[in-house]
LUMTI-58452 format. One record per residue (C-alpha): x, y, z. Coordinates in steps of 0.02 Angstrom, whole numbers, padded with zeros to 5 digits, always signed. Last residue first. Layout:
% LUMTI-58452
XYZ...
***
This chain:
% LUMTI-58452
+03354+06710+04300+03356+06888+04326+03375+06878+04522+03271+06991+04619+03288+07161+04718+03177+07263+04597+03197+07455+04580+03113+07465+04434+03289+07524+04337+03411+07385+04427+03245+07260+04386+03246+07324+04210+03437+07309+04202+03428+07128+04240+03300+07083+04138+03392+07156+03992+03541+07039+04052+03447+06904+04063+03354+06920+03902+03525+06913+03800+03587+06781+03911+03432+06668+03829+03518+06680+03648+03633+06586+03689+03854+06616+03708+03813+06823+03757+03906+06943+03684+03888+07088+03819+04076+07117+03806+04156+07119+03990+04047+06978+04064+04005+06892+03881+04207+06867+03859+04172+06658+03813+04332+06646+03714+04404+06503+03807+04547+06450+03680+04644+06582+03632+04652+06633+03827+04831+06747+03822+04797+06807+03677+04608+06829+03699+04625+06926+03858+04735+07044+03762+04588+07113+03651+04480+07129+03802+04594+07229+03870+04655+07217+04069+04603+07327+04200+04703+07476+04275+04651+07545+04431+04749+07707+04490+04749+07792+04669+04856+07922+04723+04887+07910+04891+04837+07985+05058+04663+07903+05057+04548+07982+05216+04433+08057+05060+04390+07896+04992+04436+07786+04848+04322+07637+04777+04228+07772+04691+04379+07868+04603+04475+07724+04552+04331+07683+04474+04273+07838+04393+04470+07812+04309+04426+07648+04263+04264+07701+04167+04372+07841+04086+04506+07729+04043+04366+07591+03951+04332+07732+03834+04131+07808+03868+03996+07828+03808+03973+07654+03731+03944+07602+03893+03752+07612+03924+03734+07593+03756+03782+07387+03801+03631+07377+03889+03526+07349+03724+03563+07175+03724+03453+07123+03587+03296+07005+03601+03233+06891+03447+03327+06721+03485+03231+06740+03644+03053+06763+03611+02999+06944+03627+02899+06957+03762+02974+07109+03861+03053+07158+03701+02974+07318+03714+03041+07330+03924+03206+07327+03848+03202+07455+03739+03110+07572+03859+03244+07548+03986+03387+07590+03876+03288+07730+03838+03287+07781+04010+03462+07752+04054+03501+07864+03885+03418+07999+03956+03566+07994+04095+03683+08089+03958+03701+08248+04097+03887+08231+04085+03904+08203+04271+03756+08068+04269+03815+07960+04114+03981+07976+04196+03884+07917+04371+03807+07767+04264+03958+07699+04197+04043+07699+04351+03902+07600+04431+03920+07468+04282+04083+07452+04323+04085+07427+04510+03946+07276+04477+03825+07247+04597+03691+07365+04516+03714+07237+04382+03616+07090+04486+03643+06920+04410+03834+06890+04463+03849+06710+04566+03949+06627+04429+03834+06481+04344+03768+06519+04161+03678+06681+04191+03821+06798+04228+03803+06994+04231+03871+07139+04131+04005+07247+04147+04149+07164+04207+04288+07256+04171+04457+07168+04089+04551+07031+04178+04709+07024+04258+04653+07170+04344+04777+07309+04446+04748+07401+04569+04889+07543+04574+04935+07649+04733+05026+07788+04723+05151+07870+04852+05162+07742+04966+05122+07767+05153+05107+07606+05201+04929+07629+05279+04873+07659+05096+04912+07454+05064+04772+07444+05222+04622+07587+05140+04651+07513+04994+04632+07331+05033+04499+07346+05149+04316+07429+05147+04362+07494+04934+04439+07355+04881+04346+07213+04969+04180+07305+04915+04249+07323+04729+04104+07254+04647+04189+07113+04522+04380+07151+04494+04477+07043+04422+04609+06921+04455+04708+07052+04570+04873+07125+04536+04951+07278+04660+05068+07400+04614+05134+07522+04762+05231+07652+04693+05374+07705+04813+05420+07896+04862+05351+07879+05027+05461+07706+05047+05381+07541+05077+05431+07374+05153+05405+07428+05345+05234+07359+05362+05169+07199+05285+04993+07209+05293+04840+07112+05368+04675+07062+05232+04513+07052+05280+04494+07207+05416+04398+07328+05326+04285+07204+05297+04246+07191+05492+04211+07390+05494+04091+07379+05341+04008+07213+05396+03957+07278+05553+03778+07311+05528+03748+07147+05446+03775+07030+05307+03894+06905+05403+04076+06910+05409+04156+06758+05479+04219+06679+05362+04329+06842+05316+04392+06838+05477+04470+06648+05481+04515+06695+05299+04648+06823+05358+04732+06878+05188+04912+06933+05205+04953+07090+05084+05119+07133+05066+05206+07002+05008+05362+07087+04918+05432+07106+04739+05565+07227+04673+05632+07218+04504+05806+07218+04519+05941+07352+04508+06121+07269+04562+06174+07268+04370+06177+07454+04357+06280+07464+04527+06422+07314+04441+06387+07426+04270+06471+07596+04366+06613+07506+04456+06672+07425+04322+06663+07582+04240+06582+07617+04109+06638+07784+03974+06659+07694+03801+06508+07572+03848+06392+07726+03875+06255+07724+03734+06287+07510+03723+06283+07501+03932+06118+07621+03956+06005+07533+03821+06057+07343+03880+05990+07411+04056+05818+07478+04004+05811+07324+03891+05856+07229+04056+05715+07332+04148+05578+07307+04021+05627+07117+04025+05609+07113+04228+05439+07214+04211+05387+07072+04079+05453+06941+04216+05355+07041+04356+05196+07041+04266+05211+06859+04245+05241+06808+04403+05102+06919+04457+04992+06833+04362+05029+06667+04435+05008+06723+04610+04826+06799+04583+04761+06664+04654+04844+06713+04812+04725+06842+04834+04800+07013+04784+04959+07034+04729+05124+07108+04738+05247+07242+04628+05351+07381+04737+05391+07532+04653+05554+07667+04639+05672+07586+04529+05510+07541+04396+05475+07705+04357+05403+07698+04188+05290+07829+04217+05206+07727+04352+05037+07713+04263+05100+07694+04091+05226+07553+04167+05045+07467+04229+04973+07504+04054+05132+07421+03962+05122+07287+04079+04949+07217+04064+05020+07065+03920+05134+06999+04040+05010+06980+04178+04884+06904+04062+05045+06784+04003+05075+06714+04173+04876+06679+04204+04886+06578+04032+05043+06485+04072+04972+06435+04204+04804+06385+04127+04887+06287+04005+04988+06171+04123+04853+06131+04233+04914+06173+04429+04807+06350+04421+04658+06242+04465+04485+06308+04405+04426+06460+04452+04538+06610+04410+04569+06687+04256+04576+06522+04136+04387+06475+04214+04345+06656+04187+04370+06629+04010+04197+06525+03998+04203+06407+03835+04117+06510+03702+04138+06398+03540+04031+06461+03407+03904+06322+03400+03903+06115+03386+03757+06051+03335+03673+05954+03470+03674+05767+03534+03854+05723+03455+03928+05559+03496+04093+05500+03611+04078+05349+03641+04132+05202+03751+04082+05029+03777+04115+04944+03959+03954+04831+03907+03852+04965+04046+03871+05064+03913+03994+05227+03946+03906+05396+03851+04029+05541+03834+03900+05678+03750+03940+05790+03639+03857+05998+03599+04032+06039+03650+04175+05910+03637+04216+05814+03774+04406+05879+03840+04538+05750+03803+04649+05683+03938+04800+05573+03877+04896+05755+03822+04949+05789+04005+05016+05637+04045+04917+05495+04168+04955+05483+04352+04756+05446+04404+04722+05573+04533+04860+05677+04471+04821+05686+04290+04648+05690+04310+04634+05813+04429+04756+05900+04306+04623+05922+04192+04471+05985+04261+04291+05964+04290+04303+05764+04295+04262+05620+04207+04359+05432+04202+04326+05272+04127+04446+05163+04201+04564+05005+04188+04591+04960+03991+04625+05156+03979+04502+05310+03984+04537+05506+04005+04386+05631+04000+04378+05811+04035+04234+05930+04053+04238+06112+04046+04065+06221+04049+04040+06353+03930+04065+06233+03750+03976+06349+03647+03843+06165+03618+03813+06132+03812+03910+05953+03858+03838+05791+03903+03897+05653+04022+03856+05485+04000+03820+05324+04089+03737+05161+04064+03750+05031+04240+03596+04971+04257+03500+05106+04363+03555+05217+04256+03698+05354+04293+03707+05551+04246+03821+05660+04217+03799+05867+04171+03924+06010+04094+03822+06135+04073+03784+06333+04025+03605+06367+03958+03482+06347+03886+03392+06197+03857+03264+06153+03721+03302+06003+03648+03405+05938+03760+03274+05787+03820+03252+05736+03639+03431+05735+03603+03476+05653+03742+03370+05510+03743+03432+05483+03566+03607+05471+03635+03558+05364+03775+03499+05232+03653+03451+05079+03753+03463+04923+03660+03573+04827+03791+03481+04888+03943+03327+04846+03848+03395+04682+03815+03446+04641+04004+03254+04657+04041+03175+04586+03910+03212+04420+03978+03117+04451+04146+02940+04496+04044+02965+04375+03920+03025+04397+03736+02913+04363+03593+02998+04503+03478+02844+04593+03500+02867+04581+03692+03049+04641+03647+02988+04794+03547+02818+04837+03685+02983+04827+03811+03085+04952+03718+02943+05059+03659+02921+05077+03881+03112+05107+03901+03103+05230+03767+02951+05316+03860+03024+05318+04005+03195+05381+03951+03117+05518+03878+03026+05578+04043+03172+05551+04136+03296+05660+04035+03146+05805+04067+03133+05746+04236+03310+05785+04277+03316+05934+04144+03171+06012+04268+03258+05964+04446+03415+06012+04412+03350+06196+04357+03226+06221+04472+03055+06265+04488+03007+06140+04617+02890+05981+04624+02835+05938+04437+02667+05892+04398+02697+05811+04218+02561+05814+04085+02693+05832+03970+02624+06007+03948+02664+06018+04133+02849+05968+04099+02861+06121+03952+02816+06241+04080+02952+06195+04197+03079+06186+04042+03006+06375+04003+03009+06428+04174+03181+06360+04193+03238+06468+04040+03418+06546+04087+03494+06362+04122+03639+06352+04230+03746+06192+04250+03893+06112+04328+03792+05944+04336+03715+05784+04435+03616+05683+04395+03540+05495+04429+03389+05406+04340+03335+05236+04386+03235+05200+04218+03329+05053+04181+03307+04971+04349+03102+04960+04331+03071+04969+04503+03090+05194+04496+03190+05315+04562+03244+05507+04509+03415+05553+04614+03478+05683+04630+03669+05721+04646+03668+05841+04687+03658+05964+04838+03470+06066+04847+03383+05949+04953+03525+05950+05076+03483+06150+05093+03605+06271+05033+03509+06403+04943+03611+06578+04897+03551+06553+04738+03732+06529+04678+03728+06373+04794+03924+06312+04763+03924+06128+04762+04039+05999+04737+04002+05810+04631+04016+05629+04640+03965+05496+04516+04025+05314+04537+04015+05166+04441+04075+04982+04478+04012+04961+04648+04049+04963+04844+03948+05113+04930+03838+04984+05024+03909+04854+05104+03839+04666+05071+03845+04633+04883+04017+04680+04862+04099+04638+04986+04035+04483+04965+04095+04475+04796+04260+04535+04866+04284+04399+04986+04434+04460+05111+04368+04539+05219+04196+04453+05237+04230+04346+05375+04234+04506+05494+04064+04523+05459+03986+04651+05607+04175+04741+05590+04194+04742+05401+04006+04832+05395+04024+04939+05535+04195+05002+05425+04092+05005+05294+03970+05122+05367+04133+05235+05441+04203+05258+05289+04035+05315+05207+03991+05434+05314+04168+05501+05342+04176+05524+05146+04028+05619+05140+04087+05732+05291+04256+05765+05209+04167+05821+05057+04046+05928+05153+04175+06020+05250+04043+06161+05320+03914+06037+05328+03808+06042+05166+03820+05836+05135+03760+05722+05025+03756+05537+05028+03695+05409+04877+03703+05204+04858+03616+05108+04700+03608+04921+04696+03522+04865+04848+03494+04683+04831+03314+04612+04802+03336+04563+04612+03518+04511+04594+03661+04607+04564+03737+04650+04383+03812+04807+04416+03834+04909+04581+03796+05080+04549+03873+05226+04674+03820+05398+04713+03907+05543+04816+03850+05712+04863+03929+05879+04903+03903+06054+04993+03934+06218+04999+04120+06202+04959+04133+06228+04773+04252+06225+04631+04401+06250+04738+04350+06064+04818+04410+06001+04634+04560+05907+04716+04423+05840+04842+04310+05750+04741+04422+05658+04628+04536+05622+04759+04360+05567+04867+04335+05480+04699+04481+05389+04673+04463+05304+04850+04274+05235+04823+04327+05175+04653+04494+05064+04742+04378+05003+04888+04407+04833+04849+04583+04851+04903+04773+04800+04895+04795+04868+04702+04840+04746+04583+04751+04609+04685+04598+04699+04752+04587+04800+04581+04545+04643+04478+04430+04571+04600+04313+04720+04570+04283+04656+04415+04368+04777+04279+04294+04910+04184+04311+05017+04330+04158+05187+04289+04231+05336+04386+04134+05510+04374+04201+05681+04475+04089+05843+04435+04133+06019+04499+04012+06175+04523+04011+06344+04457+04025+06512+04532+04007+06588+04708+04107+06773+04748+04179+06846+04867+04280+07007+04817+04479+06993+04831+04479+06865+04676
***
């Protein structure tokens, strides 16, 4: 989208069910696992470039070898710097023991990185922290090699303080308020104290200290771990996590927010963020990755066994629609053909907006992202102007001349690239002084492509605060010259903010909301900002499943036009020339074209857990109070 904005996280997991010999002679290298996941890794770098981490298991080794391996990077090409680390140990490796090249057990056992399981992972800091302590995975470590915990997730909980809280009542002293951290050594605590019945089973059983061992990595019941450790959480998530032996799983929230897909032959185990990673990383069909089911976990035994098994009750499925609108990779065959159809489906409001005057506007978009939706609002203009064509030949066909229908027939739908973003710049931009003049200069335009008597419609993927639009991409389409310019959104108004991992926790950052507020101002309704206020504060300590979202009254003022229109009106200025329209998409529409991620809770308020509910009225009590903090 044209404003900046951080959101989710990726996660890449490769178990080989094979011994590494197997992959050496069908595929020319040991190294097979390390080289799926850098694919892995890097074909999901959209989902965040703040930093990344790698961890490998090596199964079955022998007491005093190294099993587990981890690097993580927050250079500004982390991915490429975690793979450099690791190319470049091995290759110090192969060059102090040349004799080793070809022995893949020794491989193996001497150079780190080489294993059976893998778990990598990309970062956006949505906190705005981006130390190396804060890129996953993490790692919890311990002698006993069952209770080697490692994690990693796309997650956001909304009740850390609870989870923290709930650690200390475990008698637990735990070393940041965090979300990764707390459902780390929440998982950890319950798999110490199965590992520990476990062992008093086995010793029961009259087993000896050494042969209980490989039994309690038999016996171990990750899905009951789970459960226990789940209990509580909030939140959106997708997480994965390796033992120390060689278990794995990877757990989804209950509405389903976070995406996670699977795929699995006689060869691989495979887990990743998105679809078509899958498919192109591993060259499998479209319909031989399934996505884990919501409240499931994928658990891989170190035996090679997989499952798929249910840790919490499913609930209304909320997977996050922004996903379909613009993170995840356009290259998955639903998602394009979801972007196409939200452009489709806005075109009767964009015609509304030009009058129906297709001859005399110019259609583009805004990022590149918003490609696919533009190819779809251009093939629904392209229909409107055929009908409008098909109309004019049967009403005249008695009177057309050759001449006449070969002119009709020459109209097209016009299209141009208009807006050239310069992300050199945009990198560059700091929150300072100059900000204002050096976001005014983001994006470069095409000049000599408009008339004065053209409409200029642009299509974005949404709009969040309108900064870009209002310090750039207005004030450059209006150096044109058009005669209107119209925004458009390929998804509706974001009202309220994110709590389950998109960088939106502050409302006062949100165009929409500050629309909302100067209609409530010019039509002297602001009371109801203070008794939004009061109902919020009395639910102050309301437990969660009890608070409302009261913010919602803030809108019901008003029609979603006249919040657009204020819009339109804000991000404008008085040095505009043109006419300025914004048109965003409906709700209602959003759901056609996205039938299956019906998570809305940034344009409706109807939030997936109960916990959004108390971020959001935290949120508007720190806009109200004047507070400059987070929500969450």
């Amino acid at each position: 989208m044209s404003d900046a904005l951080k959101h989710e996280c990726g996660i890449a997991l490769v178990r080989l069910l094979k011994p590494l010999e197997y992959y050496k002679e069908k595929y020319g290298t040991a190294f097979y696992g390390i080289q799926k996941m850098y694919l892995m890794m890097e074909k999901q770098h959209n989902r965040g470039q703040d930093g990344a981490g790698f961890a490998s298991i090596k199964l079955d080794v022998e007491p005093g070898q190294r099993y587990i391996s981890r690097v993580r990077s927050n250079h500004s090409q982390p991915i490429q710097d975690v793979f450099k680390q690791i190319n470049e140990r091995i290759s110090e490796e192969l060059k102090a023991k040349p004799e080793i090249g070809d022995d893949v057990q020794k491989i193996k056992s001497e150079i780190p990185y080489v294993g059976e399981l893998f778990l990598g992972h990309v970062r956006y800091g949505t906190f705005g922290k981006n130390s190396i302590e804060s890129v996953h995975p993490f790692l919890r470590q311990s002698n006993w090699m069952h209770r080697n915990l490692i994690l990693a997730g796309n997650f956001n909980m909304t009740n850390v303080k609870e989870l923290f809280e709930n650690l200390v009542e475990l008698g637990q002293h735990p070393k940041e308020m965090a979300d990764t951290v707390t459902v780390m050594e929440k998982i950890g605590h319950f798999l110490d104290k199965e590992v520990m019945q476990l062992y008093q089973d086995c010793k029961t059983e009259g087993y000896s200290k050494r042969e209980a061992s490989p039994v309690i990595a038999d016996r171990l019941d990750i899905a009951k771990i789970l459960g226990r450790s789940a209990k509580n959480l909030d939140g959106g998530y997708a997480m994965a996590g390796l033992l120390g032996h060689g278990d794995a799983f990877v757990f989804r929230d209950p509405a389903g927010i976070r995406p996670a897909y699977f795929y699995q032959d006689d060869e691989v185990v495979v887990v990743a963020s998105e679809r078509p990673v899958i498919q192109t990383v591993f060259n499998v069909p479209f319909e031989s990755v399934q996505e884990i089911d919501p409240g499931n976990a994928l658990i891989i035994k170190k035996s090679g066994k997989v499952s798929m098994e249910q840790i919490l009750e499913p609930t209304v499925k909320k997977a996050c629609s922004f996903e379909r609108i613009y993170f995840s990779r356009g290259s998955d065959a639903e998602i394009y053909q979801e972007r196409k159809n939200l452009g489709k489906l806005i075109l009767p409001a964009v015609l509304d907006s030009i009058d129906s005057d297709t001859d005399n506007t110019v259609f583009s978009y805004i990022p590149n992202t918003a490609e696919t939706s533009f190819y779809g609002l251009v093939e629904a203009a392209q229909d409107f102007l055929n009908q409008r064509k098909n109309n004019y030949i049967l009403a005249n066909r008695n009177t057309l001349t050759a001449e006449t229908l070969q002119e009709l027939l020459a109209v097209k739908i016009r299209t141009e690239k208009v807006a050239i973003k310069d992300a050199k710049l945009r990198t560059f931009i700091t929150e300072d002084s100059s900000r204002d003049d050096l976001v005014a200069h983001v994006y470069d335009v095409t000049y000599g492509v408009i008339k004065p008597t053209d409409n200029l419609v642009i299509i974005d993927d949404s709009i969040v605060r309108g900064t870009t639009l209002k310090m750039s991409i207005i004030k450059m389409m209006d150096r044109l010259k058009p005669k209107r310019i119209v925004i458009v959104s390929s998804a509706p108004q974001i009202r309220y903010p994110d709590c389950y991992g998109i960088d939106m926790a502050k409302l006062e950052g949100l165009v929409a909301f500050r629309a909302a507020l100067a209609l409530l101002k010019e039509r002297n309704l602001y009371h109801i900002v203070d008794e939004v206020y009061a109902k919020c504060k009395a639910q102050e300590n309301y437990i969660d499943s009890d608070v409302v979202n009261y913010v919602t009254a803030i809108y019901d003022q008003f029609t979603p036009e006249e919040i657009s229109d204020k819009i339109a009106e804000m991000l404008s200025s008085p040095e505009i020339n043109a006419e300025v329209k914004i048109i965003f998409q409906k709700v209602e529409d959003l759901h056609i074209a996205c039938p299956k991620n019906l998570g809305d809770w940034y344009f409706t308020g109807d939030y997936p857990t109960p916990g959004g509910n108390r971020v959001v009225n935290r949120a508007f009590m720190n806009f109200y109070e004047g507070k400059d903090a987070r929500a969450y």
